[in-house]
NUFIVEX-97556 format. One record per residue (C-alpha): z, y, x. Coordinates in Angstrom, 2 decimals, always signed. Example, Ala and Ser with C-alpha at 12.3 -4.5 7.8 and 13.67 -1.06 7.14 Angstrom:
// NUFIVEX-97556
((+7.80; -4.50; +12.30))
((+7.14; -1.06; +13.67))
This chain:
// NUFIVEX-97556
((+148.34; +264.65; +237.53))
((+150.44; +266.79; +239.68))
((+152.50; +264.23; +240.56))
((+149.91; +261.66; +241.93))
((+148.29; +264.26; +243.70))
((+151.76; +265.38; +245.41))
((+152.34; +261.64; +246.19))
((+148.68; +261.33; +247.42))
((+148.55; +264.35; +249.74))
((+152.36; +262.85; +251.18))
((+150.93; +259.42; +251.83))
((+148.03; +260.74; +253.47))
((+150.19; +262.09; +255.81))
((+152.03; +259.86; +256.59))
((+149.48; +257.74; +257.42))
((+147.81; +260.10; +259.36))
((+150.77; +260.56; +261.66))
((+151.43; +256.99; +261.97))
((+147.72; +256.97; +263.46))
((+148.61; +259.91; +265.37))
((+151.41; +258.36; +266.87))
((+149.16; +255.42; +267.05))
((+147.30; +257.10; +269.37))
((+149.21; +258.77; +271.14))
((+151.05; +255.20; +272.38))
((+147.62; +253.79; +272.82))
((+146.34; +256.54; +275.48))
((+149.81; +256.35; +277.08))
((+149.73; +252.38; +277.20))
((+146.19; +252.55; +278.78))
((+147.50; +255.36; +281.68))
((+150.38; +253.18; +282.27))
((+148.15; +250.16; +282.63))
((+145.61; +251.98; +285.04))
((+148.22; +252.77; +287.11))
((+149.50; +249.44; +287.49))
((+146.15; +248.12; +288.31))
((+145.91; +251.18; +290.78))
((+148.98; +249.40; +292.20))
((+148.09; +246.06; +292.35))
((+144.38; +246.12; +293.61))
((+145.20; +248.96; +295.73))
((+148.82; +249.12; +296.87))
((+147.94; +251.52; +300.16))
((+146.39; +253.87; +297.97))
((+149.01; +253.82; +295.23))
((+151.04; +254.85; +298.14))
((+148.85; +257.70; +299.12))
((+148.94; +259.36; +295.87))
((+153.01; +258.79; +295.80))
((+152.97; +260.36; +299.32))
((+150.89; +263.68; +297.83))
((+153.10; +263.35; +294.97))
((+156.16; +264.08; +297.21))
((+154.55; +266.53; +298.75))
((+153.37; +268.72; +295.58))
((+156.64; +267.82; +294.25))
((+158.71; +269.07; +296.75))
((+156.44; +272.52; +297.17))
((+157.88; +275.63; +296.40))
((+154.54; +276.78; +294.87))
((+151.76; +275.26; +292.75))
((+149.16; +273.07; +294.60))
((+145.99; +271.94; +293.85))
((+144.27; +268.84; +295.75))
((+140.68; +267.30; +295.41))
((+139.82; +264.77; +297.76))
((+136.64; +262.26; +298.43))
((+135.03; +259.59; +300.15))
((+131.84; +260.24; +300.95))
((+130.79; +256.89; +301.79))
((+132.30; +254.86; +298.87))
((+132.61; +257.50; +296.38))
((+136.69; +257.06; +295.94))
((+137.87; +260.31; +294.53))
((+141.83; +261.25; +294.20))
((+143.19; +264.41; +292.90))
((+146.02; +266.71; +291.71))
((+145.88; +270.10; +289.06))
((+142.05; +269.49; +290.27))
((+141.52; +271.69; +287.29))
((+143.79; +274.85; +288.00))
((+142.32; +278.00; +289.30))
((+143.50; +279.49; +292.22))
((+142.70; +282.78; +293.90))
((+139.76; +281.42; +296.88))
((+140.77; +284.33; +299.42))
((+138.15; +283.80; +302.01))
((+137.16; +280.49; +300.94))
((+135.21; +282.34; +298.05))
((+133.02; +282.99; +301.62))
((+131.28; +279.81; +301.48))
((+129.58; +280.50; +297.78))
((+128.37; +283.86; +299.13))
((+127.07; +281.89; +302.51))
((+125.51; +279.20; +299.96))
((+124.00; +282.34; +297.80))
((+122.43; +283.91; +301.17))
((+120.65; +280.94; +302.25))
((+119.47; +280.11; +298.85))
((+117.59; +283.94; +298.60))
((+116.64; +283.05; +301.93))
((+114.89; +280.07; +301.07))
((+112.92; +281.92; +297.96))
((+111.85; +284.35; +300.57))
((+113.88; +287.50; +299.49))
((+114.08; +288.14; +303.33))
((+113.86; +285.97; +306.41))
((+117.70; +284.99; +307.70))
((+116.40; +286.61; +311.61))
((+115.67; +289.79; +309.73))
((+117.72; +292.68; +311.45))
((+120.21; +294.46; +309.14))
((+121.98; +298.07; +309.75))
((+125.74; +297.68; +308.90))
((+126.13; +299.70; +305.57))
((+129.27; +301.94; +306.07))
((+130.44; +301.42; +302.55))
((+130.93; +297.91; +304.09))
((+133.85; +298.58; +306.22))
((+137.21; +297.61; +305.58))
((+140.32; +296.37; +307.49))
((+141.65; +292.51; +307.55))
((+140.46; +290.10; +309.63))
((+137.27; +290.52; +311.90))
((+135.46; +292.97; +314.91))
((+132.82; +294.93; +312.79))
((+135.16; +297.19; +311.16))
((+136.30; +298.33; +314.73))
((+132.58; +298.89; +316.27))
((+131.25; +302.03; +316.46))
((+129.76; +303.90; +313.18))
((+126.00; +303.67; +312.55))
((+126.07; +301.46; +315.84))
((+125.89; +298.05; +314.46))
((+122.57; +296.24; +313.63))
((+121.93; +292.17; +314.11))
((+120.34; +289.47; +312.26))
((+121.46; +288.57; +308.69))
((+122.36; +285.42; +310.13))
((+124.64; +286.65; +312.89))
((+126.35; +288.82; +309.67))
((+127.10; +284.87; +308.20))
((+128.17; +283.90; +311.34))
((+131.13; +286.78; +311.47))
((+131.93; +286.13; +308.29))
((+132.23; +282.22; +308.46))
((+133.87; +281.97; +311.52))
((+135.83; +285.43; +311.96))
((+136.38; +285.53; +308.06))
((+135.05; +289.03; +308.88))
((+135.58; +290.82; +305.90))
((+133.14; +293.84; +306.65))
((+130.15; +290.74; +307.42))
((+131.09; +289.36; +303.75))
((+131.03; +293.15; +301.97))
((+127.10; +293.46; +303.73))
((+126.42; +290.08; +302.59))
((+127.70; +290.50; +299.16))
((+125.50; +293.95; +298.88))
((+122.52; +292.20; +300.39))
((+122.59; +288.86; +297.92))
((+124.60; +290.39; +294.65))
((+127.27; +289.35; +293.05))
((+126.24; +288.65; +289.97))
((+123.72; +286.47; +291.72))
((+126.07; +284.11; +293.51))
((+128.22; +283.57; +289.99))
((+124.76; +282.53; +287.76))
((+123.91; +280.28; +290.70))
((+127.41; +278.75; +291.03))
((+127.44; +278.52; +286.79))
((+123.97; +276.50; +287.43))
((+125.42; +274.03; +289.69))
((+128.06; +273.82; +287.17))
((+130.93; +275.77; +288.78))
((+131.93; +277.59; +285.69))
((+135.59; +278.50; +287.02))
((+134.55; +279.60; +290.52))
((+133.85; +283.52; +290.34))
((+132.80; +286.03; +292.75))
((+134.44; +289.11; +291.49))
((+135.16; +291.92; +293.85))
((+134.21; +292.93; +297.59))
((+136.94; +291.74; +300.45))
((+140.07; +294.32; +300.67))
((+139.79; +295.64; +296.94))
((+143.01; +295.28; +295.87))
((+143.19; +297.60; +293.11))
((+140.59; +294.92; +291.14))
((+142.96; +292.03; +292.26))
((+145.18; +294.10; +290.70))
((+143.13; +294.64; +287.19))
((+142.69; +291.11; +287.37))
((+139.52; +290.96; +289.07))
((+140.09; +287.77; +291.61))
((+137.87; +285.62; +293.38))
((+138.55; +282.25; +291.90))
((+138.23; +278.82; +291.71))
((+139.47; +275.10; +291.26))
((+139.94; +272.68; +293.95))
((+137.26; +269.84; +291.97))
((+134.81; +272.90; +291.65))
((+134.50; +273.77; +295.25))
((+134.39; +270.06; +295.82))
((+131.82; +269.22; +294.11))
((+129.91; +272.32; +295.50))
((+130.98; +271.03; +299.22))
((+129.65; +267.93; +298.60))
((+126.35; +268.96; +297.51))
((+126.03; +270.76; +300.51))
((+126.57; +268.43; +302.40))
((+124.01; +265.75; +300.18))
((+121.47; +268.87; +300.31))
((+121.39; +269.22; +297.07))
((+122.05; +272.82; +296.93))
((+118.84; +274.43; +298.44))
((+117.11; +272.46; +301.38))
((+118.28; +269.59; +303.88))
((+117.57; +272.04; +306.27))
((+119.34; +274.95; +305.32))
((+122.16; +272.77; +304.42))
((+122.41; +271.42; +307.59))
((+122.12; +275.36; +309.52))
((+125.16; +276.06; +307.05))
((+127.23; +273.24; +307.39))
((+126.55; +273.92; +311.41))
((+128.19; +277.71; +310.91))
((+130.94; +276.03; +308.95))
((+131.40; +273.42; +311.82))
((+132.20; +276.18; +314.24))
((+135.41; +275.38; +316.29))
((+138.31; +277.52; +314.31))
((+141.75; +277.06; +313.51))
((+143.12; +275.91; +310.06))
((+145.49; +274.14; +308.16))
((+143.17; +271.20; +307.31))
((+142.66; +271.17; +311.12))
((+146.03; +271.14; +312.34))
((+146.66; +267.79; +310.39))
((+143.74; +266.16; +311.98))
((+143.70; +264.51; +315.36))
((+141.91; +266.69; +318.12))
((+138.52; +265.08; +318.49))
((+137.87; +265.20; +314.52))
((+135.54; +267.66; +313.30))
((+135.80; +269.79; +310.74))
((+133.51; +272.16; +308.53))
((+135.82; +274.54; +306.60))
((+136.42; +277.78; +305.27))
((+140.41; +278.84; +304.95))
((+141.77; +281.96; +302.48))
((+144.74; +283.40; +302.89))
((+146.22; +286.67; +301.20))
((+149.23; +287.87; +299.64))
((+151.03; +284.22; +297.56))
((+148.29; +282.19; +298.35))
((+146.93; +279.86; +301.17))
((+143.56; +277.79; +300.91))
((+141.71; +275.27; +303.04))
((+138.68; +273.28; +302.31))
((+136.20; +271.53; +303.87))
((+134.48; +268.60; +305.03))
((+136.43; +266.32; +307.48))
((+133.71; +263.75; +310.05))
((+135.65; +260.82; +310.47))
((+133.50; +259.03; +312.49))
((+131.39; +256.53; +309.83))
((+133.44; +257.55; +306.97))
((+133.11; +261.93; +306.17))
((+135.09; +262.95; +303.41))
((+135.79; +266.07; +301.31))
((+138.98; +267.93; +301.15))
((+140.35; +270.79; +299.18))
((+143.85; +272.20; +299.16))
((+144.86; +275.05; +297.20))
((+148.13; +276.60; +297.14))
((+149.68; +279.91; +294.73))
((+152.77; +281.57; +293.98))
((+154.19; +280.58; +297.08))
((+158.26; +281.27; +297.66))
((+156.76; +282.75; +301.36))
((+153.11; +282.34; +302.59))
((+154.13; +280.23; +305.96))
((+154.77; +277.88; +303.37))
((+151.21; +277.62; +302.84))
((+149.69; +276.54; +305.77))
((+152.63; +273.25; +306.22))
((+151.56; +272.35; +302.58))
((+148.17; +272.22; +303.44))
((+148.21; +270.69; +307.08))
((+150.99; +268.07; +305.71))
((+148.35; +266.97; +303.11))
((+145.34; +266.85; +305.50))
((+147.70; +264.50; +307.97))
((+148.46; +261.81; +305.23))
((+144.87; +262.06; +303.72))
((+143.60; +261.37; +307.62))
((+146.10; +258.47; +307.82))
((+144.76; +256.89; +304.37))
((+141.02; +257.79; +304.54))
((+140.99; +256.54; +308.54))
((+142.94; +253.02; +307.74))
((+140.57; +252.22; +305.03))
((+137.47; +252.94; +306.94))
((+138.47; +250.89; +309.80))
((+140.14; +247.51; +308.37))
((+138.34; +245.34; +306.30))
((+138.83; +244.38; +302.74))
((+141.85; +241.98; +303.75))
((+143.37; +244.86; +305.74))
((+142.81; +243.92; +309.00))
((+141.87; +246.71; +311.80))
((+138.66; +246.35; +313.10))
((+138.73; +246.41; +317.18))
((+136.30; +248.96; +318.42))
């Protein structure tokens, strides 16, 4: 009896790593074949994904891309799934959390708001320089600074005002469960415990392009966001783009890491980008990552929304 059950329990497993190793052949068979249909129904975007290849490759740093179409749906990404430290891009969840508390009438976006001094700190932005207990303006105009100055003493105020708890449970609800809100601008001792502001290039994708659908609160106070995001302001993602291209984006940069993402209006064909970089060798490195990867996504997205299906340019 022993001995047949000893002989049983060894053919069972061999079997079961035959069918293991079964498997495992099978799912890498079925990658290798999507690839080469990748290749052979789409040979210009085969070459796209080499080019970002080379280009994530060749970084000395990890970096995360998550890119779409917005007309046709096309998606194409790399370590879409890794979490990287947002920096100030974390801004546009507390921007998204303001207007939704807005909209629920918590307050009214014109209502005037005294600059809490607990607010201040250094890094970029004015309000930190103004004088004390002489700053009041419109919660709006606080958004505004902190959008398009990435003024980090407007984001502190906002983040008191909205909560940060709150903006996490609503980013969990749209299904964000790796992007977290988890300290105030300029507290690096929680960085230092651990306590980052975090997310994954697909996440804020998906959140960007929900915005820009609607979905997220209102058309209308979609649209008043995505019009503060649209402000004219420098950035990687910009830099790679010709001049006349808009851009609604939100960049991060501190101490490793460089971000950029945002929603590029190519005329008739818009579509999302999101470029995350960490552990970089030296942080200029960042921003030549990130503006070589908007220039070749530009190149691809802008061929294929001007030639038609045979690959012929379309004369405007």
């Amino acid at each position: 009896m022993k001995l047949s059950t000893r002989f049983f329990h060894t053919t069972q497993f061999k079997h079961s790593r035959r069918f293991g190793l079964g498997l495992f052949f099978l799912f890498a068979l079925s990658i290798l074949v999507q690839c080469i249909a990748v290749s052979q129904s789409d040979p210009l975007k085969q070459k796209f994904i080499n080019k970002l290849s080379s280009i994530i490759d060749g970084a000395d740093a990890v970096v995360g891309v998550a890119m779409k179409d917005l007309k046709t749906g096309e998606e194409i990404s790399i370590n879409a799934d890794e979490i990287f430290p947002q920096a100030s891009s974390i801004k546009i969840h507390i921007l998204a959390e303001l207007y939704r508390q807005a909209e629920q009438g918590k307050f009214h976006l014109s209502d005037v708001l005294s600059l809490p001094e607990k607010a201040r700190v250094g890094g970029s932005g004015v309000l930190n320089e103004l004088g004390q207990n002489s700053v009041s303006m419109s919660i709006r105009d606080y958004a505004v600074l902190m959008i398009v100055l990435s003024d980090n003493t407007a984001t502190n105020a906002l983040i008191d005002l909205v909560g940060m708890e709150n903006v996490n449970k609503s980013l969990r609800a749209l299904g964000a469960t790796k992007t977290k809100l988890q300290r105030v601008m300029m507290d690096i001792k929680a960085a230092a415990e651990g306590r980052e502001n975090i997310g994954t290039p697909k996440e804020v994708m998906m959140v960007l392009e929900k915005l820009y659908t609607g979905e997220i609160i209102s058309k209308a106070a979609s649209d008043d966001m995505l019009s503060i995001l649209r402000n004219e302001k420098s950035g990687a993602i910009k830099a790679g783009l010709p001049p006349n291209v808009e851009v609604a984006n939100k960049e991060g940069e501190v101490e490793g890491i460089r971000c950029d993402v945002g929603i590029v209006y190519l005329p008739q064909a818009p579509y999302l980008i999101c470029v995350m970089t960490k552990l970089l060798a030296k942080d200029d490195d960042g921003p030549k990552i990130i503006t070589e990867i908007s220039r070749v996504a530009y190149s691809y997205f802008e061929r294929k929304a001007n030639s038609n299906q045979y690959g012929r340019r379309i004369p405007k």
